[in-house]
VEXTOR-779998 format. One record per residue (C-alpha): residue number from 1; residue in one letter; chain; x, y, z. Coordinates in steps of 0.5 Angstrom, whole numbers, plus 2048, in hexadecimal, padded with zeros to 3 digits. Last residue first. Layout:
N
<i->NUM aa->A ch->A u->X v->Y w->Z>
...
END
This chain:
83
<i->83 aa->X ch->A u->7FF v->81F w->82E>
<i->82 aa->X ch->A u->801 v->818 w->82C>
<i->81 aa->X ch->A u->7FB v->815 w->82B>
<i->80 aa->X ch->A u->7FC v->813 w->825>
<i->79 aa->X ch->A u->7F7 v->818 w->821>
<i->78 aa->X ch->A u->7FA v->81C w->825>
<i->77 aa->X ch->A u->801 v->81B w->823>
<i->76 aa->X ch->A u->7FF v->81A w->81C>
<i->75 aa->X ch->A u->7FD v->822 w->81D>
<i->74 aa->X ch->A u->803 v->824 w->820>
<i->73 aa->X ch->A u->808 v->821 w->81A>
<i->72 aa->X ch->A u->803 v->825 w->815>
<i->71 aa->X ch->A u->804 v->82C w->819>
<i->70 aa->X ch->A u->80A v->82C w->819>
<i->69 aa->X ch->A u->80C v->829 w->812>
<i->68 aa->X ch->A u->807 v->82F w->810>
<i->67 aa->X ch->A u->80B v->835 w->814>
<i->66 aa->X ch->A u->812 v->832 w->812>
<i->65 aa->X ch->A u->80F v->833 w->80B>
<i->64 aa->X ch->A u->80D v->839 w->80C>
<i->63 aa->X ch->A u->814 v->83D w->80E>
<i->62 aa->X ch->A u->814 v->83F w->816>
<i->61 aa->X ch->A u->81B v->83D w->818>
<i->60 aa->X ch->A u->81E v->840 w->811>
<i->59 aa->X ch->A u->825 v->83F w->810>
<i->58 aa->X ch->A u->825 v->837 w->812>
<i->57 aa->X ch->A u->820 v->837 w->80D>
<i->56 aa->X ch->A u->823 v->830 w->808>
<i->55 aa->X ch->A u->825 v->82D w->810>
<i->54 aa->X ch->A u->81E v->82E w->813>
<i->53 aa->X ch->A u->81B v->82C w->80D>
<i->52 aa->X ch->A u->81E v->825 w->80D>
<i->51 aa->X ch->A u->81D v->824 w->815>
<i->50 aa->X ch->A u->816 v->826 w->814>
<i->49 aa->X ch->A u->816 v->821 w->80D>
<i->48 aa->X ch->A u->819 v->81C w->811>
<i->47 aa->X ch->A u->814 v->81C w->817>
<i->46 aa->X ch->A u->80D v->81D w->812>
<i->45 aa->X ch->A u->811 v->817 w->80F>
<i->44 aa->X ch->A u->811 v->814 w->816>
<i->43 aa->X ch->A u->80B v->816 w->819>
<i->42 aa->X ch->A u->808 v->813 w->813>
<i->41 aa->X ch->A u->80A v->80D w->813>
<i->40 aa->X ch->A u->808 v->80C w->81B>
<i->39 aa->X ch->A u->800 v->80F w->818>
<i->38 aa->X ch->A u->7FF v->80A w->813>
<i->37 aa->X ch->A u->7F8 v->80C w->812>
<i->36 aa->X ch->A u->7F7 v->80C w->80C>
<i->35 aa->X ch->A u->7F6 v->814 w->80B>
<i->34 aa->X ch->A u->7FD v->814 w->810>
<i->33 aa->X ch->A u->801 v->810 w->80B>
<i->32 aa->X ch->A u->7FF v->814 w->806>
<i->31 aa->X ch->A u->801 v->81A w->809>
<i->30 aa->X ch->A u->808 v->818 w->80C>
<i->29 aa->X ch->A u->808 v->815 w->804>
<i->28 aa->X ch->A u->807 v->81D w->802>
<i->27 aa->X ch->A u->80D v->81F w->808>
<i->26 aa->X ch->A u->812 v->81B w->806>
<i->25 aa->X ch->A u->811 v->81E w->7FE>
<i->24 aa->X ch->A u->812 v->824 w->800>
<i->23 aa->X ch->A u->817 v->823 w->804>
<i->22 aa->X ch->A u->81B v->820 w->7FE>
<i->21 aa->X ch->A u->818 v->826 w->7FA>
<i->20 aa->X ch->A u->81B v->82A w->7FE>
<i->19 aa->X ch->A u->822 v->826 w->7FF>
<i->18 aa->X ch->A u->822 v->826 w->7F7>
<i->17 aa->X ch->A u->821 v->821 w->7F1>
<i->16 aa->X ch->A u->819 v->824 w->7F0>
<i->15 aa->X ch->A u->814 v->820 w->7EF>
<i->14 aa->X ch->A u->80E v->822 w->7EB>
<i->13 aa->X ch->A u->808 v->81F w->7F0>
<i->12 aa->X ch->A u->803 v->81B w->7ED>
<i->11 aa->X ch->A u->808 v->814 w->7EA>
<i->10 aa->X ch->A u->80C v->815 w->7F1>
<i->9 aa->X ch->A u->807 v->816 w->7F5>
<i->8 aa->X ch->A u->803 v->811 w->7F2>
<i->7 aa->X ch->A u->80A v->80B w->7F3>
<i->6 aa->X ch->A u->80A v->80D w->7FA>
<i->5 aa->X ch->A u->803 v->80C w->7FB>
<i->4 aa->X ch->A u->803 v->805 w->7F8>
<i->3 aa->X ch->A u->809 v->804 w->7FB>
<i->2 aa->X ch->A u->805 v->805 w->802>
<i->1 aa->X ch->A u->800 v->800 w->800>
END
Protein backbone atom coordinates (compact mmCIF):
# COMPACT_ATOMS: atom_id res chain seq x y z
CA UNK A 1 0.00 0.00 0.00
CA UNK A 2 2.70 2.60 0.83
CA UNK A 3 4.68 1.81 -2.51
CA UNK A 4 1.74 2.61 -4.12
CA UNK A 5 1.32 5.92 -2.49
CA UNK A 6 4.84 6.50 -3.09
CA UNK A 7 4.79 5.72 -6.62
CA UNK A 8 1.48 8.28 -6.86
CA UNK A 9 3.31 10.82 -5.59
CA UNK A 10 6.17 10.44 -7.59
CA UNK A 11 4.20 10.18 -10.79
CA UNK A 12 1.60 13.42 -9.51
CA UNK A 13 4.11 15.72 -8.05
CA UNK A 14 7.00 17.05 -10.46
CA UNK A 15 10.24 15.82 -8.32
CA UNK A 16 12.54 17.91 -8.06
CA UNK A 17 16.35 16.56 -7.28
CA UNK A 18 17.04 19.22 -4.66
CA UNK A 19 17.18 19.00 -0.62
CA UNK A 20 13.66 21.11 -0.82
CA UNK A 21 12.08 18.76 -3.19
CA UNK A 22 13.27 16.19 -1.21
CA UNK A 23 11.40 17.65 1.77
CA UNK A 24 8.81 18.14 0.25
CA UNK A 25 8.61 15.06 -0.95
CA UNK A 26 8.83 13.40 2.82
CA UNK A 27 6.44 15.62 3.90
CA UNK A 28 3.32 14.41 0.96
CA UNK A 29 4.08 10.67 1.79
CA UNK A 30 3.92 11.91 6.03
CA UNK A 31 0.55 13.11 4.43
CA UNK A 32 -0.68 10.05 2.81
CA UNK A 33 0.39 7.75 5.63
CA UNK A 34 -1.66 10.03 7.88
CA UNK A 35 -4.75 9.93 5.50
CA UNK A 36 -4.58 5.87 5.97
CA UNK A 37 -4.09 5.79 9.10
CA UNK A 38 -0.33 4.82 9.69
CA UNK A 39 0.23 7.30 12.06
CA UNK A 40 4.04 5.95 13.33
CA UNK A 41 4.77 6.27 9.68
CA UNK A 42 3.83 9.74 9.50
CA UNK A 43 5.31 11.17 12.32
CA UNK A 44 8.57 9.90 11.15
CA UNK A 45 8.30 11.35 7.35
CA UNK A 46 6.61 14.26 9.19
CA UNK A 47 9.78 14.19 11.73
CA UNK A 48 12.38 14.02 8.66
CA UNK A 49 10.94 16.74 6.48
CA UNK A 50 10.92 19.17 9.83
CA UNK A 51 14.43 18.06 10.40
CA UNK A 52 15.19 18.70 6.39
CA UNK A 53 13.32 21.80 6.36
CA UNK A 54 15.01 23.18 9.54
CA UNK A 55 18.42 22.46 8.17
CA UNK A 56 17.69 24.07 4.17
CA UNK A 57 16.07 27.28 6.72
CA UNK A 58 18.52 27.65 8.79
CA UNK A 59 18.43 31.30 8.12
CA UNK A 60 14.91 32.03 8.46
CA UNK A 61 13.66 30.26 11.80
CA UNK A 62 9.96 31.50 10.82
CA UNK A 63 10.09 30.34 7.12
CA UNK A 64 6.28 28.70 6.18
CA UNK A 65 7.44 25.33 5.73
CA UNK A 66 8.77 24.93 8.91
CA UNK A 67 5.54 26.32 10.15
CA UNK A 68 3.44 23.56 8.07
CA UNK A 69 6.02 20.60 9.05
CA UNK A 70 5.12 21.92 12.63
CA UNK A 71 1.87 21.77 12.54
CA UNK A 72 1.36 18.40 10.69
CA UNK A 73 3.76 16.66 12.87
CA UNK A 74 1.52 18.08 16.15
CA UNK A 75 -1.65 16.97 14.29
CA UNK A 76 -0.57 13.02 13.94
CA UNK A 77 0.61 13.36 17.42
CA UNK A 78 -2.93 14.13 18.33
CA UNK A 79 -4.27 12.01 16.74
CA UNK A 80 -2.22 9.46 18.69
CA UNK A 81 -2.59 10.73 21.72
CA UNK A 82 0.65 11.98 22.22
CA UNK A 83 -0.62 15.39 23.24
Amino acid sequence: MVLSLLLITATTYSFEPSRAGIAALGHKLGCMLEKVGDFDGAESQYRKSLSRQRHIQAEDADHPSIAVSLHQLGSVLQKKGGF
